[in-house]
N, C-alpha and C positions, 0 to 999 in steps of 0.2 A: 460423550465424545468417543471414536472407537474407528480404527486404523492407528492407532498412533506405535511409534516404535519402543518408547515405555510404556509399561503397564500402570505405570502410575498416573493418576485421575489429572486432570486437566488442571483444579484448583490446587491441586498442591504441587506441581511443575511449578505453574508460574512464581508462588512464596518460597523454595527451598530449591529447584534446580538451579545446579552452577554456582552455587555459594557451597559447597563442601568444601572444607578442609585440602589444599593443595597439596598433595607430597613435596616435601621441600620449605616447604611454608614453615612459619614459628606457630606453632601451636596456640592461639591467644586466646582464642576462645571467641572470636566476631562471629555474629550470629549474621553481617551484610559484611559481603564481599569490599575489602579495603580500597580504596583509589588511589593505586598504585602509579604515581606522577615522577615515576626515575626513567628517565627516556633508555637508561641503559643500564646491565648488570653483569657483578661479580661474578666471575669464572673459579670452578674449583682448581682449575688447571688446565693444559695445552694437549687437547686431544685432535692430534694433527690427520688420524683418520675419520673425524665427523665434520658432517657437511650440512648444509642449512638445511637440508630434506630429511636428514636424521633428528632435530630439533621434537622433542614432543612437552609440548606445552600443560597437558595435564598431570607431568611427570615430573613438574618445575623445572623445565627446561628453557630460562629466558635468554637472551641475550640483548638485545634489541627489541625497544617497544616498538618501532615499526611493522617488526616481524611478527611478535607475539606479546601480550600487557595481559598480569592477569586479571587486572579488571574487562577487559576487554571481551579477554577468552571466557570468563564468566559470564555475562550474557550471550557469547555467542554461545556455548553450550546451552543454557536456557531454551534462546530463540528455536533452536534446533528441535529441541526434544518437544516443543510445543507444537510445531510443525511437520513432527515424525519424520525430521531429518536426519541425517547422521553428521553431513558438512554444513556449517554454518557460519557466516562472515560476517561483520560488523562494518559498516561505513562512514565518512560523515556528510552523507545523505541517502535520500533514496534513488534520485539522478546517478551518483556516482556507482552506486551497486547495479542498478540496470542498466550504466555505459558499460560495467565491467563484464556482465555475464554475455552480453551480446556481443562484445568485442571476442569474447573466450568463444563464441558460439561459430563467429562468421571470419571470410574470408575476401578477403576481393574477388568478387565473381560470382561470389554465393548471392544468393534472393531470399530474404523474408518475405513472411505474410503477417501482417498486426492487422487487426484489430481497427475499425477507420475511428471507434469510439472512443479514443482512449486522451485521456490526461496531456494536456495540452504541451507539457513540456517534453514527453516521452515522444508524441508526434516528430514534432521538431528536434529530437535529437535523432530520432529514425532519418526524418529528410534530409537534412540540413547538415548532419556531419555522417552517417554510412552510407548513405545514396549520394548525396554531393560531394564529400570528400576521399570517402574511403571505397570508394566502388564497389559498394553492394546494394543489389538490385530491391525497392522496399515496396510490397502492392499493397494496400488497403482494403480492405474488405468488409460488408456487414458478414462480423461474424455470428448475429442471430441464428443464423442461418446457416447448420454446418455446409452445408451446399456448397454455399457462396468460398469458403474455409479451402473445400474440396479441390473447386473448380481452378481457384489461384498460384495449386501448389505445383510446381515444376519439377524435375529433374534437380535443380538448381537449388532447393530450397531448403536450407541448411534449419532454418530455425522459424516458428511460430509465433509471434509473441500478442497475448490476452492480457485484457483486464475484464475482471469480470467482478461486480456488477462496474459499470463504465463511469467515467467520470464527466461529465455534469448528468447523463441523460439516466443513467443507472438501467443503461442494457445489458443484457447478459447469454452468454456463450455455455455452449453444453461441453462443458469442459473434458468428460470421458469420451464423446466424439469426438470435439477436435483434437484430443493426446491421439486415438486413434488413426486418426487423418495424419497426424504429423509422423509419427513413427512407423505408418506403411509408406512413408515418403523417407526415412531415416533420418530424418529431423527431430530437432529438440522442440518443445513446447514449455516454454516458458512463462508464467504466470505473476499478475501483479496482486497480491491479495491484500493491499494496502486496507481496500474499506469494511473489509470485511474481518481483516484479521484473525489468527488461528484459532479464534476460540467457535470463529462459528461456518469458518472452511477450512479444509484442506487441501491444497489443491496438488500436492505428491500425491493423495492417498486416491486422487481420482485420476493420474496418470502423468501428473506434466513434470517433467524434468528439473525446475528450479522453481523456486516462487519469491519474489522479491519484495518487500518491503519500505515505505518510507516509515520509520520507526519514529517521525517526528508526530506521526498520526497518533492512532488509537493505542500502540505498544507501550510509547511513552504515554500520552495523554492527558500532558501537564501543560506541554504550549511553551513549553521551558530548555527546549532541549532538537537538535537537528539533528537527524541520523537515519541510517538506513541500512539493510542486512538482504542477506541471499540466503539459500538453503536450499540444499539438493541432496540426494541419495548419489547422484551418478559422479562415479570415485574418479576418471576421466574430466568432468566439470569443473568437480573439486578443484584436482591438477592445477589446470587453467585458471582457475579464478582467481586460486592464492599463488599462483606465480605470477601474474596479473595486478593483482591487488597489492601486494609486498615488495615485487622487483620491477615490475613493470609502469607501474604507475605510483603507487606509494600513498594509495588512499584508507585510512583507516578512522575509528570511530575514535575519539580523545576517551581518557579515563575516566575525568571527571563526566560526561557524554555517556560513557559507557555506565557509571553509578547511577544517574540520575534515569535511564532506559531500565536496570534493574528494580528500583525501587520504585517504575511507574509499571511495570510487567504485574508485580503483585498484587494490583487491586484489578486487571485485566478482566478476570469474569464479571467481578459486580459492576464494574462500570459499561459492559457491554451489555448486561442485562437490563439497568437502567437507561442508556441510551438508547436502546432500542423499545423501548416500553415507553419514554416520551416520543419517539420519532412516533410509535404507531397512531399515538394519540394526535401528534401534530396532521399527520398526512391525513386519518380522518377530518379531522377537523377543516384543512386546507380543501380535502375534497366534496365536501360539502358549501365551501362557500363561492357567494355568487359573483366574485371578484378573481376568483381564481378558475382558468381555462381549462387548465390540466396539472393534474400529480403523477409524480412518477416516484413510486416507491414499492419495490420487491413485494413489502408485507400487504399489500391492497388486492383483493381479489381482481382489482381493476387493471394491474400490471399485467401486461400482455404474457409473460412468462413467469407467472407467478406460482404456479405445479413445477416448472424446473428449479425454479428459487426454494421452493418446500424439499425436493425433493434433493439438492447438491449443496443446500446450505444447512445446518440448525438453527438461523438463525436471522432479519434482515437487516441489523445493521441500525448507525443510526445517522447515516446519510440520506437526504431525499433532493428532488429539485420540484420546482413547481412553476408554471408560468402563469403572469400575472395576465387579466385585461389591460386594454388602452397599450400605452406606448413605453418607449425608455424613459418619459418625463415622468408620468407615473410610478414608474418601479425605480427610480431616481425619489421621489417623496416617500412610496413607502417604507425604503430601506431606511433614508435618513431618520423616517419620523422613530425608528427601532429603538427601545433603550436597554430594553433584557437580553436584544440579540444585538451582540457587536459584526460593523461591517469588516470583516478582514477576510483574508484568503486564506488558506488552511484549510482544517477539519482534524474532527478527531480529539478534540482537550473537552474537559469537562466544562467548560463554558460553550456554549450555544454562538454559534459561529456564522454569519450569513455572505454572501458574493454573490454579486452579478457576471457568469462567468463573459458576457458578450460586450463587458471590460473591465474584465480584472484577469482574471485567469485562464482566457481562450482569448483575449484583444489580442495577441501576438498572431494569431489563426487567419487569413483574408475572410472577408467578409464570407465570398461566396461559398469558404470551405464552413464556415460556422451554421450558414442555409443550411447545407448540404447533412450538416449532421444534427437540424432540428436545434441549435444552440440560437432562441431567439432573441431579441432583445429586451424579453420581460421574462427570460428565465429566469430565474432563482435558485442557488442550489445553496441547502442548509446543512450544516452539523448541527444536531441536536444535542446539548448536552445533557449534566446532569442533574441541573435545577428542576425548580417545583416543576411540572407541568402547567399548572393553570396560570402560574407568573409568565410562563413563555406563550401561551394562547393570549393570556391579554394585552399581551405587547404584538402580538400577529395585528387585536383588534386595531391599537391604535395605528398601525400601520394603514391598514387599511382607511380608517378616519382619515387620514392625511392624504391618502387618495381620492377619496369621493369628496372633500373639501377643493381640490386645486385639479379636478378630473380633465380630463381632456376626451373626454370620449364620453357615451351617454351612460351616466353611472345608475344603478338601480335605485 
């Protein structure tokens, strides 16, 4: 991995950064960062010339856990250095970290450009509270296509926001072109690297301003824990975020939230390298069978931008989506008939995770916006976890069983 702001290797960030020894600290000797559950701390005295902006939290400088917790500060330093950030925040989700940087970003009057592919809850917090509430102007766009990125941006356009690869369809934006587009516009480009996680993007080190995470995904990767983080170089963001974050809102990641993100960050490489070496096997397999219409998985030479995927990732992740034959009754038996892949919503924990996002996790979306973005009714999108491989192919088979047993359509 190589951009990053330590020189130290990516496997050994995630095991030891942000657990050192705190100045101020008792020297005990924990080799994991303590879960520090005192909402509030001992002052050595009344220093009536410092102000909360003076507070340096590496320096054991606490007062208030809302302010700063050093289990808290200990992962966000982590998260940061993995992302070759310098600012780094902690929340308790990843909703809450991407209301907070977009609120720091925009203004009544200002206009975004996102992304029309993106995760169904970030849509609707785009439409439904900055464009409906807070009057700021929101366009959609396929940003396949920096063109299209291009063509949207106005005078107006304070701020960009990607996800890339996208959530169910796993489309993907050229991320060094659209930073470029957005900053000959003086706009921020804000990035969601949720599925892909730092270990196999960066997406500071290819231009964008902030990169946000839901930490409940693959950071943790337990299935045990909600959170979510920001991180940015731009000291101006910083500003904003955690005066935002602290006084303005007062969303923060819990301690114990914050232990359990530490101690699921440390197995981060192997379990991305795993998931992603069952997903390849999975989405071969998927794409070769005669029940399945189409795969959509980065690592497939068959993905439409799969030279920009080799060429902006190391890596594809072990997200995919697949669309089944026949109908919603269909893809309604062969989920149920599933027993190795549990149905829930999510992604990202070492168990193997399945949704129907055209209702579970896009049903919030009208119908016609779900057409619109190829979200059909026998899509499928999977996390692959990190079980055997051939126990998760033989539970794909029975699925399928359960389909051409109760088929509605002419099964092969």
């Amino acid at each position: 991995m190589e951009d990053r702001a330590d020189p130290t290797r990516f496997e050994t960030l995630a095991v030891t950064h942000g657990e050192e020894p705190t100045p101020g600290d008792p020297m005990t000797g924990d080799v994991v960062s303590p879960i520090h559950l005192a909402s509030t701390y001992a002052l050595p005295g009344l220093d009536t010339e410092m102000s909360l902006e003076d507070l340096d939290p590496s320096q054991g400088d606490f007062v208030y856990s809302r302010l700063s917790n050093p289990t808290r500060h200990a992962v966000e330093r982590r998260i940061g250095a993995l992302e070759g950030g310098e600012h780094a925040y902690a929340f308790s989700s990843g909703t809450a970290a991407i209301f907070t940087f977009v609120l720091s970003a925009v203004e009544p009057g200002d206009h975004v450009v996102a992304f029309d592919d993106l995760y169904a809850g970030t849509r609707r917090m785009l439409e439904d509270v900055f464009d409906a509430r807070l009057g700021v102007d929101v366009d959609f766009v396929d940003a396949t296509d920096v063109d299209n990125v291009a063509a949207a941006v106005t005078e107006d356009t304070a701020l960009v926001w990607m996800e890339t690869p996208t959530n169910p369809r796993m489309n993907m934006c050229d991320l060094q072109a659209v930073a470029a587009v957005a900053h000959d516009a003086d706009a921020l480009l804000g990035v969601d690297n949720t599925f892909m996680s730092p270990y196999f993007q960066t997406p500071l080190a290819l231009g964008a301003d902030a990169v946000a995470h839901s930490t409940t995904k693959y950071l943790n990767g337990h299935s045990d824990s909600v959170g979510g983080a920001l991180v940015t170089n731009d000291a101006t963001v910083a500003d904003e975020v955690e005066f935002l974050q602290t006084v303005g809102i007062g969303d923060v990641l819990a301690p114990f939230d914050s232990y359990l993100l530490l101690r699921g960050i440390k197995t981060l490489p192997m379990r991305m390298e795993r998931h992603q070496e069952n997903a390849m096997a999975v989405a071969e397999f998927l794409e070769g069978h005669e029940l399945v219409d189409a795969v959509h998985y980065p690592g497939l030479d068959s993905h439409p931008q799969h030279e920009l995927a080799a060429e902006q990732m190391s890596g594809y992740g072990g997200v995919l989506s697949f669309e089944l034959a026949g109908g919603i009754e269909d893809a309604k038996r062969f989920l149920e008939a599933l027993e190795e892949w549990t149905l829930a919503e999510s992604l990202g924990g070492v168990e193997s995770l399945v949704e129907l996002p055209a209702g579970m996790t896009h049903e919030p979306l009208p119908a016609e916006e779900r057409e619109a973005l190829g979200i059909t009714d026998t899509l499928v999108r999977a996390s692959v976890g990190v079980e055997h491989v051939d126990d998760l192919l033989a539970d794909l088979e029975r699925g399928f069983d359960a389909m051409i047993e109760g088929a509605e359509f002419d099964a092969p």
